[in-house]
N, C-alpha and C positions, 0 to 999 in steps of 0.2 A: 416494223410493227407486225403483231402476230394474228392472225385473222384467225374467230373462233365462230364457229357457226352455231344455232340453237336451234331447237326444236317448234320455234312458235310461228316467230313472221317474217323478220328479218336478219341479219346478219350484226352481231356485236363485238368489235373491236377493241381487243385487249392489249395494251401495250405497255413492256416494262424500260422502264428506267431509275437513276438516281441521282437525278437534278436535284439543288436545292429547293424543290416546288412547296415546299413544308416548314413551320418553321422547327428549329429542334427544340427537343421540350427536354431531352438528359435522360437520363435512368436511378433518377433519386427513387431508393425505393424497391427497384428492380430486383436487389440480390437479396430484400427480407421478407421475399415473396415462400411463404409458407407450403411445401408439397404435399398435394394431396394425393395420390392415388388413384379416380376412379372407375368402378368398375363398366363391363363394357354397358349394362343396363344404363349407367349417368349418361352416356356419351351417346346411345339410342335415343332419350328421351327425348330431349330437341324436338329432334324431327318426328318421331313416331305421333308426340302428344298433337304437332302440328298437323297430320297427315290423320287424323282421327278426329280432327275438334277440340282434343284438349287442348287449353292453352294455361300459361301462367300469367300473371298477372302481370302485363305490359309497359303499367305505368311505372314500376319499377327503370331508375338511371341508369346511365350510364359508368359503371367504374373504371378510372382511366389510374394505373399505377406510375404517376409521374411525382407525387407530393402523399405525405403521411394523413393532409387531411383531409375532415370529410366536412363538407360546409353544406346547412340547411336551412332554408328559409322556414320563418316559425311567426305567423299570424299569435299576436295576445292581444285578447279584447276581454273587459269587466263589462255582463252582460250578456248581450245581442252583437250589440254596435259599436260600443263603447273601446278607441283604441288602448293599448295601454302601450307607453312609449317612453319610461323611466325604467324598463328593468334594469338588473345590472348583473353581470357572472352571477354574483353571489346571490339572486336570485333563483338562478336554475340548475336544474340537476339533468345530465344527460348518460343513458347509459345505453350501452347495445347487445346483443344478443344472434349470435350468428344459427344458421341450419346448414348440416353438412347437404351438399346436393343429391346424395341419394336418400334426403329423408323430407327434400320435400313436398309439398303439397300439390295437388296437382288441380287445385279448387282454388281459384285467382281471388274466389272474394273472401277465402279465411286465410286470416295470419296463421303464419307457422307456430305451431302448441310447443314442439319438439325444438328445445334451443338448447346454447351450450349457457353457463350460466353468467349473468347479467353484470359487470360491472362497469362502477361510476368512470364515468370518462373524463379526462381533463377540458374544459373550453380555452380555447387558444385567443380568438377573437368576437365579439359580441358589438354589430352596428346597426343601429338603422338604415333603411334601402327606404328613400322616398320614390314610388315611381312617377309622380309628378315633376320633380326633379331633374334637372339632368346629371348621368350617371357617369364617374369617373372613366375614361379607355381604362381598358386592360382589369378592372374590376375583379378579383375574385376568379380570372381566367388564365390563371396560368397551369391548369390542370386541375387533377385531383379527383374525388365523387364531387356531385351537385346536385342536391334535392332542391331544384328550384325550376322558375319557367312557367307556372297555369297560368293562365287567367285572373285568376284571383290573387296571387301575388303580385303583378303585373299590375291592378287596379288598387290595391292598399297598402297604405304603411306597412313596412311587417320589419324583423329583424333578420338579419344576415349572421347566422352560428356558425363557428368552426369547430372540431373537435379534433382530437389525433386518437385516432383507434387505437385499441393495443392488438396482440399481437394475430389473435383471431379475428382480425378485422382485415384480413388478407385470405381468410378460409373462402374456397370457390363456395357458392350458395348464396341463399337469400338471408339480408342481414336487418334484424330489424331496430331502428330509432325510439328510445325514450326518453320524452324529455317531459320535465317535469318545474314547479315552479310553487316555490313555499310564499307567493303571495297573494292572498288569501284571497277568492273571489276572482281569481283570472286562467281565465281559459285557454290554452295554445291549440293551435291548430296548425298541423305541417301536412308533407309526407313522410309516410313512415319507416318504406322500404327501400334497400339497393340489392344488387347483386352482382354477385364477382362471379366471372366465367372460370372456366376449368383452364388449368395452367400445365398438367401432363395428361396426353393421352395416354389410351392404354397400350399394353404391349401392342393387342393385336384389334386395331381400329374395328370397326365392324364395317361388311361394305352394304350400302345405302342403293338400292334401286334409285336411274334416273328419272324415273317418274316419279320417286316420294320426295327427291331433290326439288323438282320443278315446282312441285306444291308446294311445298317448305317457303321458297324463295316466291313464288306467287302472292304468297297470303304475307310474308312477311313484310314487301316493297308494295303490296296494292294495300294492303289494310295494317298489318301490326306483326312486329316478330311476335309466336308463344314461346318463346324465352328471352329473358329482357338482354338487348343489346352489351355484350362486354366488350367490344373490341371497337374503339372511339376511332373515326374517320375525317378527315376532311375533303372538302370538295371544292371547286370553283369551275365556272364556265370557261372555253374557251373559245374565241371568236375566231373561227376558220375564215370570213367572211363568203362561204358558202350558205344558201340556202337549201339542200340539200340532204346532209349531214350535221351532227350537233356533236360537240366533242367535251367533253368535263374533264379537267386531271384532277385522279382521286388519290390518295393517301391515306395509309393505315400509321397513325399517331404510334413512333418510337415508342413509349410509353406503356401500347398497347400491343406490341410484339410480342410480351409473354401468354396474352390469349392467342396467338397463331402459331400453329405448329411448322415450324421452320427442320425438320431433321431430329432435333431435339435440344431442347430451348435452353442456355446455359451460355456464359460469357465467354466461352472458347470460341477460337476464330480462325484454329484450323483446320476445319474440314469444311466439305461442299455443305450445303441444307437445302433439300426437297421441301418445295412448297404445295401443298393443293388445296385449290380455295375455289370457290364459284362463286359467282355475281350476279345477282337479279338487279333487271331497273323499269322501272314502274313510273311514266309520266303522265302528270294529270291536266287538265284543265283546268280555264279559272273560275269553273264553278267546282272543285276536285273530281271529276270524274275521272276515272283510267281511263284512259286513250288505248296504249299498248303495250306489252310486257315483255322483255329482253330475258334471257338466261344464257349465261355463255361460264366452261369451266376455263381454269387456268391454273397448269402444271407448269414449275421452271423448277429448275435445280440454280440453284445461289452458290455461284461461288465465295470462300474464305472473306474475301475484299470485297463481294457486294452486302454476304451478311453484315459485316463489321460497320457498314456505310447505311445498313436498314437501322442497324440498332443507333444511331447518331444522329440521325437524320427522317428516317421515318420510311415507309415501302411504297413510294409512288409508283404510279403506273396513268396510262388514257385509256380511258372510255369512250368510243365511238358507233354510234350508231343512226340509220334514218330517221330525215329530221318528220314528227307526225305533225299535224293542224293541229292549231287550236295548243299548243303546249306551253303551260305556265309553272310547271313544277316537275321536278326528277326525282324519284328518290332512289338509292342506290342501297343496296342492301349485299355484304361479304359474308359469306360462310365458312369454317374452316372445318374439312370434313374431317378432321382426326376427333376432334374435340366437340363439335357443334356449336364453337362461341359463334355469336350473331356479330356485324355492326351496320349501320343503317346511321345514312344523312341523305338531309332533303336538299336541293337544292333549287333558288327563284330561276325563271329563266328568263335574263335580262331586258326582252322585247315578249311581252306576252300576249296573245293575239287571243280577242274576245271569243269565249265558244256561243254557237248558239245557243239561242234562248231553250230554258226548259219548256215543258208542254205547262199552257197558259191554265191560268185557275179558273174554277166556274165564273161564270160572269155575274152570279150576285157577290161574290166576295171580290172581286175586282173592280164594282162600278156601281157600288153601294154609296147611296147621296147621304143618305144619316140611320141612325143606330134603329129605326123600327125594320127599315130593309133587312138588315142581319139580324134583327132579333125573327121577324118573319122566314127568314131563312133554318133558323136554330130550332123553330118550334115546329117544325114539320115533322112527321112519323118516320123514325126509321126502321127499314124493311127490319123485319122478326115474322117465324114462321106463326100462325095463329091468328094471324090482322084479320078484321070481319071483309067480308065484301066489300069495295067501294071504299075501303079506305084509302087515302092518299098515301102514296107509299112512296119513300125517294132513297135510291141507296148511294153511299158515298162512291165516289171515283176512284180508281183503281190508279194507285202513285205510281211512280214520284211525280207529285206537284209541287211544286216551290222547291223549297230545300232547307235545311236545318242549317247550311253556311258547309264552307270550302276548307281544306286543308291550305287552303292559298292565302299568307295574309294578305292582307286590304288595308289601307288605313279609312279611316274613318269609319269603321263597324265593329260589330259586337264580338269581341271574345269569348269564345263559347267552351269551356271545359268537359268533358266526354265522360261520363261512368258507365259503366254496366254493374246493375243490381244484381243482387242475386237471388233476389222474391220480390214477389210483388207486394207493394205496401200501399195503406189505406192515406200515406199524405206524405208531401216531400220528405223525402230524408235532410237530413243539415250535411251538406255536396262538403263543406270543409272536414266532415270527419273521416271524407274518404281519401279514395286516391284516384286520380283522372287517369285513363288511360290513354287521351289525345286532348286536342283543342281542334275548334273551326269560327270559323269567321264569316259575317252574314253582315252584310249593309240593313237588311231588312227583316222581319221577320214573318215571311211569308209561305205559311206551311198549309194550307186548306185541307178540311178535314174531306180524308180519304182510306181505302183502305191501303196499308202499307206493307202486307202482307207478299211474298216472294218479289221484291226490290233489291236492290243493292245495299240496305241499309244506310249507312251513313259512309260512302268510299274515304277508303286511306284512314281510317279510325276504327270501326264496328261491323259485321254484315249483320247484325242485328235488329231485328225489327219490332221488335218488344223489350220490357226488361233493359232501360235504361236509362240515361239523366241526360239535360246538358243543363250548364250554368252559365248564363250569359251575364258577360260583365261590356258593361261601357263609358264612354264621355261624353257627352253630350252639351254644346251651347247653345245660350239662348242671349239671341237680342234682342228678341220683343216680349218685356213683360206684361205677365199675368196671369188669366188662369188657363191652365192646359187640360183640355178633358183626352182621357185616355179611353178604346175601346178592346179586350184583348176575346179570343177566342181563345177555346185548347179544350185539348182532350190525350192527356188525364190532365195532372194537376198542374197550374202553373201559379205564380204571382209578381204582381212588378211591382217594384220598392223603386223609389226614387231620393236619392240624399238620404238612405237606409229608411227610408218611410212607405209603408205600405200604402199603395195607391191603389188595386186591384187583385182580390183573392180570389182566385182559380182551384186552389188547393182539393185533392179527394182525388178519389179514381171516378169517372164520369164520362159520358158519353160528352159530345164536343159542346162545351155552354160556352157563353157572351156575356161577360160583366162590362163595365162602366167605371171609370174614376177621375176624381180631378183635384188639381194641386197645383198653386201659384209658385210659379217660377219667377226669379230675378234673372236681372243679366248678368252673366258671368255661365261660369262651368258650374256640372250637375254631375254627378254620378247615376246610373244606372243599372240596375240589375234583374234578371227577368230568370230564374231556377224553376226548369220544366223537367216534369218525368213520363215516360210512357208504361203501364201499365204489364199485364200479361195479353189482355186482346191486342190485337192487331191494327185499329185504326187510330189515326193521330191526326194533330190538326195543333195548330201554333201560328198565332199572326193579330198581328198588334199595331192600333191603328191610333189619330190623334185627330185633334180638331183645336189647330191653333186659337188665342185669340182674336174676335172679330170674325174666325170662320161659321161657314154655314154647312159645311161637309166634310163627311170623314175623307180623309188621305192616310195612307198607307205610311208608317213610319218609317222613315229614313235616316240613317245615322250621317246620312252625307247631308242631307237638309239642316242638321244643326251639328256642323264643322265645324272647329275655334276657327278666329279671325286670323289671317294671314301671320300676325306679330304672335301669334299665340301658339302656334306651328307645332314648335317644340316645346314646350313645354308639357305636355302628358304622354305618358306613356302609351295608356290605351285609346285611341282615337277612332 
């Protein structure tokens, strides 16, 4: 095993081999891989945009060239709410439109203008995905692109498309999705975007200062690659039964060999191929917070017989490094420094050990008996310069209080879908006509209005602290009917719909206000959904409270307090 040292905390352990640790996925596909050429400017951009703030737009999949198709999850609802669930092919129209990589955009929240031209694509397969349901093994995973995975597909009926691109649907760049549907009064809602990484570098690579690597790979494994992931990974734990050390064997998906520059990429098998890649890994707790950040490079020369066994079987290697407290999550993030393709996988970690508690919220929003406490709490003055004397002046707390939810799932809490806006608007956007750039997960919704200003933003998703969304989806059971009153804060705009029914408008840009709402539940399952935006100022506030039947005081809502029954387990998706 090859010991490689980094520049931050610890020591990271890089080790190659070519065990079957993988499984093989073939090279369908491999040799109609379209050559681009480009110049050394494409193969800077990566890193430069990362190393400056720009980023592309993240929510952008993963493209894996193992199968010709591209399969998309596509929400169609007449209305609001209303599913529509009889399309048929002959309903829909789907066509795409590729951007060569050096023409595009460098603004994540505008589609690319500059396309090659649009044509209609064949659909291969068209099914419903109940995620109520349980879902076939092996489903839809045998490779290929996948626009799928929020939140919100994960919570509704939607349809499962396939399509087979033609032949610019292998060009490296940003490719964009249109689907379309001649049935009159129904609406689709997907994602729109993928992107194919670059498949030849250039003659003459450019070389990259170690310090713009180390940021590159920081932001990429603690928050989000700025260029969407091309080179698909797997990962699994491995049990040393040390405490200690943690060790993961990682794999680069055969598939995805043509994004890494092996010598030079092409189905000949004899000669050596020089590899150089570097690695960032980024472990979080199980509220997501970073714990601590790895970086370690990794040069081998491949000989004839181990290329020929990458390309077959896939390019494993181990990952070892100090085991930190408190760690519930990995992510692993590869670089290839000829080209700047990304790939990034998160990994659970088997035995997850509670981090402490965040710092505790004010105490009237913790230990509030009923709604005139938090409305007395709401109506108080907040500081602004100009107040007369003797005003009562109270200023919010300086975050993070609570938390917006974890990169760590949980069962039984909210799914929470991640946007960054790109202006500030006077009332929610509709979060389905965008594109997420992460998920998080929150049992609770307990965010107290504070200022949020130089925080960590949202870790492992945003460092964002203005100018953004989340879309919380949930399940929620009930076995004691009747009526449920609901209490929410927020600051800016929020609303909670329950079985698609508004129960509480928050909606506008506003300092932190207190509504009220109530709606009879039966027993059985509920859906829930709560879609919050934060503004261009800086303080937020999000937390949502309830007052069962029979109760005489608010309690804090818990997605664990209304669990399905032990028999009801599996059946939803979202829990």
């Amino acid at each position: 095993m090859t010991t490689l040292s980094f520049t931050r905390i610890a020591v990271l352990f890089v080790s190659l081999g070519f065990s079957a640790q993988v499984i093989a996925v073939g090279r369908a596909g491999h040799a109609q891989m379209s050559k681009l050429s480009p110049t050394q400017k494409a193969v800077l951009a990566p890193a430069l945009q990362l190393a400056t703030g720009e980023q592309h737009d993240s929510s952008t999949a993963t493209f894996r060239i193992t199968t010709r198709e591209v399969l998309v999850d596509v929400i169609a609802l007449h209305g609001r709410d209303q599913p529509v669930l009889d399309l048929t092919p002959a309903d829909l129209q789907v066509s795409e439109a590729s951007v060569p990589l050096d023409l595009d955009s460098t603004d994540k929240h505008q589609r690319p203008t500059t396309t090659t031209p649009a044509e209609r694509e064949t659909i291969t397969s068209l099914h419903i995905v109940d995620p109520n349901a349980p879902q076939p093994t092996g489903d839809d995973a045998g490779g290929g692109f996948q626009i799928t995975a929020s939140c919100l597909e994960r919570s509704t009926q939607h349809y499962r498309l396939a399509f087979r691109p033609g032949p610019d649907g292998w060009r490296s760049g940003y490719h964009t999705v249109v689907i379309s549907t001649t049935r009159p009064g129904v609406k689709l809602f997907y994602r729109h975007q993928y992107y194919v990484g670059l498949t030849e570098p250039p003659a003459k690579p450019p070389v990259i200062q170690s310090e713009t690597v180390d940021k590159l790979l920081l932001q990429a494994s603690c928050y989000y690659p700025g260029t969407p992931p091309s080179i698909s990974l797997r990962a699994r734990f491995i049990d040393t039964g040390r405490t200690d050390v943690i060790r993961y064997s990682v794999a680069i998906d055969a598939g995805s060999l043509s994004f890494v520059t092996l010598g030079r990429n092409g189905p000949d098998v004899g000669i050596n191929r020089h590899v150089a890649l570097d690695y960032g890994v980024c472990n979080f707790d199980t509220r997501g917070l970073p714990i601590n950040f790895f970086h370690a490079p990794l040069e081998k020369v491949l000989s004839s017989a181990e290329y020929a066994r990458a390309l077959d079987r896939g390019f494993p290697h181990i990952l070892e490094f100090p085991a930190p407290e408190h760690i519930a999550m990995t992510r692993v993030v590869v670089w290839d420094r000829a080209t700047g393709n990304l790939g990034a996988v998160d990994v659970a970690f088997p035995r997850p050990e509670q981090a402490p508690a965040m710092q505790a919220a004010p105490a009237a929003a913790q230990t509030a008996a009923d709604l005139k406490t938090i409305q007395d709490y709401l109506n108080l003055d907040w500081a602004t310069d100009g107040h007369p004397q003797g005003t009562l002046i109270m200023r919010p707390p300086k975050g993070p209080i609570g938390s917006f939810g974890s990169i760590v799932p949980a069962l039984h809490s909210f799914c929470g879908d991640v946007y960054e806006l790109p202006h500030s608007s006077l009332s929610l956007p509709d979060f389905r006509e965008l594109d997420p750039i992460g998920s998080v997960h929150a049992s609770a919704l307990d965010v107290p209005d504070q200022i949020f200003l130089n925080t960590a933003g949202i870790p492992g998703v945003t460092p964002r602290t203005n100018l953004f969304g989340i879309d919380y989806h949930g399940v929620l059971w009930i076995t004691i009917p009747g009526d449920y009153d609901f209490l929410m804060l927020s600051d800016d705009g929020a609303i909670l719909r329950i079985d698609d029914k508004k129960v509480i408008d928050l909606d506008g840009l506003h300092m932190a206000e207190g509504h009220t709402g109530r709606i009879h539940l039966d027993v059985g399952r509920h859906s829930i959904e709560v879609p919050y935006y934060q503004g261009a100022v800086n303080a937020v506030a999000l937390e949502l409270w309830v007052k069962p039947p029979g109760a005489r005081s608010w309690t804090l809502f818990d997605m664990n307090d209304y669990s399905p029954p032990a028999s009801d387990t599996g059946s939803s998706a979202l829990r």
